[in-house]
BANU-391225 format. One record per residue (C-alpha): x, y, z. Coordinates in steps of 0.5 Angstrom, whole numbers, plus 500, padded with zeros to 3 digits. Layout:
  east  north   up
     X      Y    Z
...
END
This chain:
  east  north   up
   637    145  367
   634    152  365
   626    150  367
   629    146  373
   633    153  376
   626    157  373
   622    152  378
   626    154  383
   626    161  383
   619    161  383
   619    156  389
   625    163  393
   619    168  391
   613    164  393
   617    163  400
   619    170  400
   611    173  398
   610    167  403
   614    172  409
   612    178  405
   604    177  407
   606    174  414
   604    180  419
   609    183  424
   608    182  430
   609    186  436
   613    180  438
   616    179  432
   619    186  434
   621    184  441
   625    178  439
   629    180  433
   629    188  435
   627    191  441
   630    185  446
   626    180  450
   627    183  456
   631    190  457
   632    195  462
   625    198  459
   621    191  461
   626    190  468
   623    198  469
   615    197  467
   616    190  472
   619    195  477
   613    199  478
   607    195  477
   610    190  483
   608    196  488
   600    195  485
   600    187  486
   604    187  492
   596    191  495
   592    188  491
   593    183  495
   591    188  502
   584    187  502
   585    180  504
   586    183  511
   579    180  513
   583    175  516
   586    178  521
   580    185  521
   575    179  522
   579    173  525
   575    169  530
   577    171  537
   576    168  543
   569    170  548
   564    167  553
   558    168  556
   558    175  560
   555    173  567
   551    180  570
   550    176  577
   557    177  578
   558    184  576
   559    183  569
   556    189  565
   560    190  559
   564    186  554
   571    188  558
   571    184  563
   576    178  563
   576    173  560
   578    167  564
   577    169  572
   579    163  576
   571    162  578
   568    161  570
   567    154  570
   562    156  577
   558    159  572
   560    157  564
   561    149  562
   568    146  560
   569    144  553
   575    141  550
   577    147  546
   576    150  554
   571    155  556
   564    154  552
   562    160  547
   556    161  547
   552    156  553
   552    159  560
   549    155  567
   543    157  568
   542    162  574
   538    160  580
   535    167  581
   537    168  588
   537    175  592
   544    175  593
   550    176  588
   556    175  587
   562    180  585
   569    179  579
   572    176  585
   568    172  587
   562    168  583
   560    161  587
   558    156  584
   551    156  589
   548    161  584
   548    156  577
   544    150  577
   550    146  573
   545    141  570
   541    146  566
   545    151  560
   541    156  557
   545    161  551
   549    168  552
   544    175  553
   551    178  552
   559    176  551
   566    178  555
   571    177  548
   579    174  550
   581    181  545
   579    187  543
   582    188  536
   577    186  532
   570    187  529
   568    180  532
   568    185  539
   567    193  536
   560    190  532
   559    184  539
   558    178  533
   560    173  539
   557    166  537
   555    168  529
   561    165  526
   556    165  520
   556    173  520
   563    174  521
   565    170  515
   561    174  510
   566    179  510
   571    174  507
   565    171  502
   563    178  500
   571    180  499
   569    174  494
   564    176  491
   567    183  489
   573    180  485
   567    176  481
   564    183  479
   570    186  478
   571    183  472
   567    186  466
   567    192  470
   575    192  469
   574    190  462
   570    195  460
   575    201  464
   582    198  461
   579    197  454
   574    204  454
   579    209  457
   587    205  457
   591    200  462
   594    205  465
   588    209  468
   585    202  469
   590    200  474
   591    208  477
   583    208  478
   583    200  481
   588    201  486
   585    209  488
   579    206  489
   582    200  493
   585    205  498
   578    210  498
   573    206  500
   579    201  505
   580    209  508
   572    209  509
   572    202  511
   577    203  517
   572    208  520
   565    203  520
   560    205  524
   557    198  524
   558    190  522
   553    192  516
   557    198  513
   563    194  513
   560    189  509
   557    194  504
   564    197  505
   568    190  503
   564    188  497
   565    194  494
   572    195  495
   573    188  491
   568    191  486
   571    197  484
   579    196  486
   580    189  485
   582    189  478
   588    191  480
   592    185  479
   589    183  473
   591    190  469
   599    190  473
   599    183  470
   597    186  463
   603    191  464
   608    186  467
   606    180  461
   605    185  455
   612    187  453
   617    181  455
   619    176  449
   615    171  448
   622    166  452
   621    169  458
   613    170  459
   612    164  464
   617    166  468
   614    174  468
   607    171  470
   611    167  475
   614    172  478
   607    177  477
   604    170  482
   609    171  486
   609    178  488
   602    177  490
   604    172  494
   609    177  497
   604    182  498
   600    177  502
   607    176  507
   607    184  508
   600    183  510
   601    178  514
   606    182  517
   603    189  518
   597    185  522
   603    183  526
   604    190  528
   598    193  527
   592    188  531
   588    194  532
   583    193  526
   582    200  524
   589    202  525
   591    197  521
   586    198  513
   588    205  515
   596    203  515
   595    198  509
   591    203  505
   594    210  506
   600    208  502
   595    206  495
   594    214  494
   601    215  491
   599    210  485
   597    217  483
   604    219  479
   603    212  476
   599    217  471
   605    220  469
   611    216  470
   608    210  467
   608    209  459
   601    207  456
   600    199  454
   603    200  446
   598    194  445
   592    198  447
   595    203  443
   596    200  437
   588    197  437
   585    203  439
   589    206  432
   593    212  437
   599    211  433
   603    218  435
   602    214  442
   605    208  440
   611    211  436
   613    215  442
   613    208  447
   617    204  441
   621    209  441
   623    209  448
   623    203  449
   629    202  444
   632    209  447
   632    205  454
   634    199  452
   640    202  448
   637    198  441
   634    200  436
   627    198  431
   628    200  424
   623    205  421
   621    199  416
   619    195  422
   616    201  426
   612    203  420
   609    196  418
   606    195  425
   603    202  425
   599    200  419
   598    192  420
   594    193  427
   590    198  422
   588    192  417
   588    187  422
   580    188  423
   579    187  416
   583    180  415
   578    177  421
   574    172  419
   568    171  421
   566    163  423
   560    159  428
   558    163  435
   561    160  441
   555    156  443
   553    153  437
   561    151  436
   561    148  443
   554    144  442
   557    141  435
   564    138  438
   565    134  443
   572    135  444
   571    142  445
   564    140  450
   569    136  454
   574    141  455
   569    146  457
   566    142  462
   573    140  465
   575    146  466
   572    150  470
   572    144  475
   579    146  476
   580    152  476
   574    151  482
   578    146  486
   585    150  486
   581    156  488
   577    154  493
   584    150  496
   589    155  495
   584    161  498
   581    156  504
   588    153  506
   590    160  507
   583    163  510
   584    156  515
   591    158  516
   590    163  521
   586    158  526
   592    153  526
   594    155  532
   595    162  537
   601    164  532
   596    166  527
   600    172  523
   606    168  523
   602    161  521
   598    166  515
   605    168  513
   608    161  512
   603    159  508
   602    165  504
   610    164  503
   610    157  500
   606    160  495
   612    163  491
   617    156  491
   611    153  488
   610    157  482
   616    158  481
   617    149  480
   612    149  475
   616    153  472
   621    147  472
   618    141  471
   612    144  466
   616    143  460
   620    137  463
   615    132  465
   609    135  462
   603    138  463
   598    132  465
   603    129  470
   604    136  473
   598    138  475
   595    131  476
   601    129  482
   600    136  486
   592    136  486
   593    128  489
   600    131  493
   595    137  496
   590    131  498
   594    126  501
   597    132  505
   590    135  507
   587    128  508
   593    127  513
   592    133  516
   586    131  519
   589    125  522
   595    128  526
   594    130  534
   594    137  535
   600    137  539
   604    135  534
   605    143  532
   610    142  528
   610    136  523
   602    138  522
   605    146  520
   610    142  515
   604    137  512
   600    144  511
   605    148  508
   606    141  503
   599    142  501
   600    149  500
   606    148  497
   603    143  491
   596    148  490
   600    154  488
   603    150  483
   597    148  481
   595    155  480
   601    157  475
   600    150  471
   592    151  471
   594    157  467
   598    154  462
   594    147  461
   588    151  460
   590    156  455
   593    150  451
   587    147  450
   582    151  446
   583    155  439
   585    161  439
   579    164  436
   575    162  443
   582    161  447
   582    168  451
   574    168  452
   574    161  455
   579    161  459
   576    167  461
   570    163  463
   574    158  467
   577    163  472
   570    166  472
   567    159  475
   572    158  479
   571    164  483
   565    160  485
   571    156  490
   573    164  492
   565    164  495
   565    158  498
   572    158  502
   571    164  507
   565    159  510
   570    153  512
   572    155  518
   565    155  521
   565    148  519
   570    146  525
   564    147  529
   562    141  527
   567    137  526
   576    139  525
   576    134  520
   571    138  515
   574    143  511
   580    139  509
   576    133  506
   572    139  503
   579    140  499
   582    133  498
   576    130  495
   575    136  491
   583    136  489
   582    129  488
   575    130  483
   580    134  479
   586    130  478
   581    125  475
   579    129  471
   585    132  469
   586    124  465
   580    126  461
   585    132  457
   591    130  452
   598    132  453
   600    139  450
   607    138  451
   611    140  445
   605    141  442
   603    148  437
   598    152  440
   591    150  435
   589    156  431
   583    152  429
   578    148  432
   580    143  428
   587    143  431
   584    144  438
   580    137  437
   586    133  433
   591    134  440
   591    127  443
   591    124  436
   596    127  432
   601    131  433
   601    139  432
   609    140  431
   610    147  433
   613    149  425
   607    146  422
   609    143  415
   609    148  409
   604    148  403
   606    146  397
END
């Protein structure tokens, strides 16, 4: 009896030095001393939520360099200038008839004769109607946009760099941010991020020409687009591990507002320079955000600012009436100063990735998704603006059915599962693109309504993709791989601001575009286990064994 109850005393103690030796976590903190989620984080997501809802501004593009309607201008009846109106009741005497109505870039050729006609009144005598010849110089529909300011009448190739340089600029942004947000903190990241978005916006609104506005565009992505991606950092840093899904969700969704109140204000304001003026004024008052928001406590913690880090766990425990004990606040103070001691080191990510084929497939894999649901989600909004004449409000619906679409993927991730999830809204989103193509224009409403669904299902996509992705690979080379796949997929964010010019040639071409890709994607989404119910692998080991056996999320105790 006595060795038996020996024998368990010294199995209590291994599992207490077992506790002892396990290190505290900032979320061990917030789970069992600090609150999950308390006034501090509700505050913290308060104030970020202002930064997200413009870092979704610079995609005034859609409306600064929307397609307008425009005709070749006709001197022999008057016309000098680009003001004159665009459909006088003689035009089909001097201009072709196309479906779409007045033909853009093509005239009937003059027949030189002495006498003129005037803008009343321009008889069909002085065009030989069996020739065409292209426009010298355009009459635009409106006035509102750079397409008539900078005369890019018939240069729809031109006009859409402005959304493919916006692209380019949020590809750039990323190691330039990262270095920002870990050299001088989150907060003077964010605070530089968006004053830079508002700067060169400012300065953007008083171009002189088409080439300093798109100078202007990728620069303005480049140095202010990381605004979201340090918000998120604040929203997501602080909340307890219970709610972290549904903050990332309502981080997604706040963007999605933003693109509403863009849609919006472009609804108001049409006239483009007023417009990046009336969006970008209002981003000088995150200036105060130096001092009224708390430095991010992990940054803190890494870069060994201990005092600093004290102070926020202290607030945070005063604002959300708790409390943290001296015990705990002291041992994860000096944790994060071993932490860099206990890392061990393994294999490069390269040589990792060429010896297991596992983890080769997955990173082949990935990146294609998160191709696809940027490329659609970014194109079908983009496409949006031309589905009819409510253009603002045709953008507005579509950016609005984002913020249900995150939020299901809330609901049915963790009850049906990761694979079915992702697999049903790509084929979801195809169906309705493919379907779209299909339906007669005159049918306004039902195409509005299949749009939306397809919308709808890719935003989804977006929230699960995140989720799926991380879940697949190691924690050693987690956050550089996922990191990696969004950087692809940034490819899709280059490429969707040129679909609309693709209607030229035919309607039915950027919806295809996005339903094969979506297509592609769910396919490949069966070449992946399921990661439902499954702990997230430490190890590359762990990470190959997903599929083959289980990774209970308590996984067995050592004997």
């Amino acid at each position: 009896m006595e060795t038996q109850s020996q024998s368990k005393t010294n199995a209590d103690n291994t599992k207490v030095e077992d506790i002892v030796k396990k290190p505290l976590t900032l979320d061990d903190v917030l789970v069992n001393e600090l609150g999950q989620f308390g006034w501090f984080q509700l505050r913290n997501i308060l104030l970020v939520a202002i930064p997200i809802l413009m870092s979704a501004f610079p995609n005034e593009y859609n409306f600064s360099a929307a397609a307008i309607p425009h005709r070749c201008q006709i001197p022999e009846c008057g016309e000098v200038g680009k003001t004159h109106k665009y459909d006088p009741e003689w035009i089909f005497n001097a201009i072709p008839k196309t479906d779409k109505g007045i033909d853009s870039c093509q005239r009937y050729t003059p027949m030189n004769l002495e006498s003129n006609g005037t803008w009343n009144d321009c008889p069909a005598t002085l065009f030989n109607n069996f020739s065409t010849v292209a426009c010298e110089g355009f009459v635009y529909a409106k006035n509102n946009t750079v397409v008539y300011e900078f005369d890019l009448g018939c240069q729809d190739w031109l006009r859409a760099l402005a959304g493919t340089f916006n692209s380019i600029g949020t590809l750039l942004v990323l190691p330039i941010t990262g270095y920002v947000s870990d050299r001088f903190g989150r907060r003077f990241a964010l605070v530089i991020s968006v004053l830079n978005l508002g700067t060169i916006g400012l300065i953007r609104a008083f171009s002189v020409n088409y080439t300093m506005y798109l100078i202007l565009q990728i620069l303005q992505t480049t140095l202010g687009a990381g605004t979201y991606s340090t918000a998120y950092i604040f929203v997501t840093e602080l909340v307890g591990p219970k709610y972290r899904v549904f903050t990332s969700a309502t981080s997604s969704s706040l963007f999605g507002l933003g693109q509403v109140i863009l849609g919006s204000i472009a609804w108001l304001i049409s006239p483009w320079r007023s417009l990046l003026m009336a969006l970008h004024i209002p981003c000088f008052l995150i200036i105060s955000y130096y001092w009224i928001l708390s430095e991010s406590l992990r940054w803190l913690l890494s870069k060994k600012k201990y005092s600093e880090a004290k102070e926020v766990l202290q607030t945070i425990a005063r604002v959300n009436k708790t409390s943290i004990s001296e015990k705990s606040l002291n041992t994860l103070l000096q944790q994060s100063e071993r932490i860099d001691t206990s890392q061990s080191v393994g294999p490069g990510l390269v040589r990792t990735i060429i010896r297991s084929p596992v983890l080769r497939r997955r990173v082949c894999t990935t990146p294609i998704w998160w191709i696809t649901a940027i490329f659609v989600y970014y194109g079908l909004s983009i496409n949006s603006t031309g589905l009819s004449d409510t253009m603002h409000l045709n953008y507005i619906l579509t950016c609005a059915i984002e913020i249900p679409g995150f939020y299901t993927a809330v609901l049915v991730l963790d009850r049906i599962g990761r694979k079915a999830t992702l697999s049903s809204c790509y084929f979801i989103c195809a169906i309705c693109n493919i379907a779209f193509v299909f339906i007669p224009s005159d049918l306004t409403v039902l195409r509005l309504i299949i749009y939306l669904l397809g919308k709808f299902s890719i935003s989804t996509v977006m929230t699960s993709m995140y989720l799926f992705t991380s879940e697949l690979y190691p924690t050693e080379f987690r956050h550089t791989l996922l990191a990696f796949s969004s950087m692809v997929g940034r490819i899709g964010a280059v490429i969707a601001p040129l679909t609309p010019v693709l209607k030229d040639y035919w309607h039915g071409i950027p919806s295809f575009m996005f339903a094969g890709m979506a297509i592609l994607s769910a396919l490949l989404v069966f070449t992946q286990p399921e990661t439902l119910g499954i702990k997230l692998p430490d190890t590359l080991a762990e990470a190959e064994a997903i599929g083959n056996m289980k990774l209970k999320k308590e996984m067995p105790e050592k004997n």
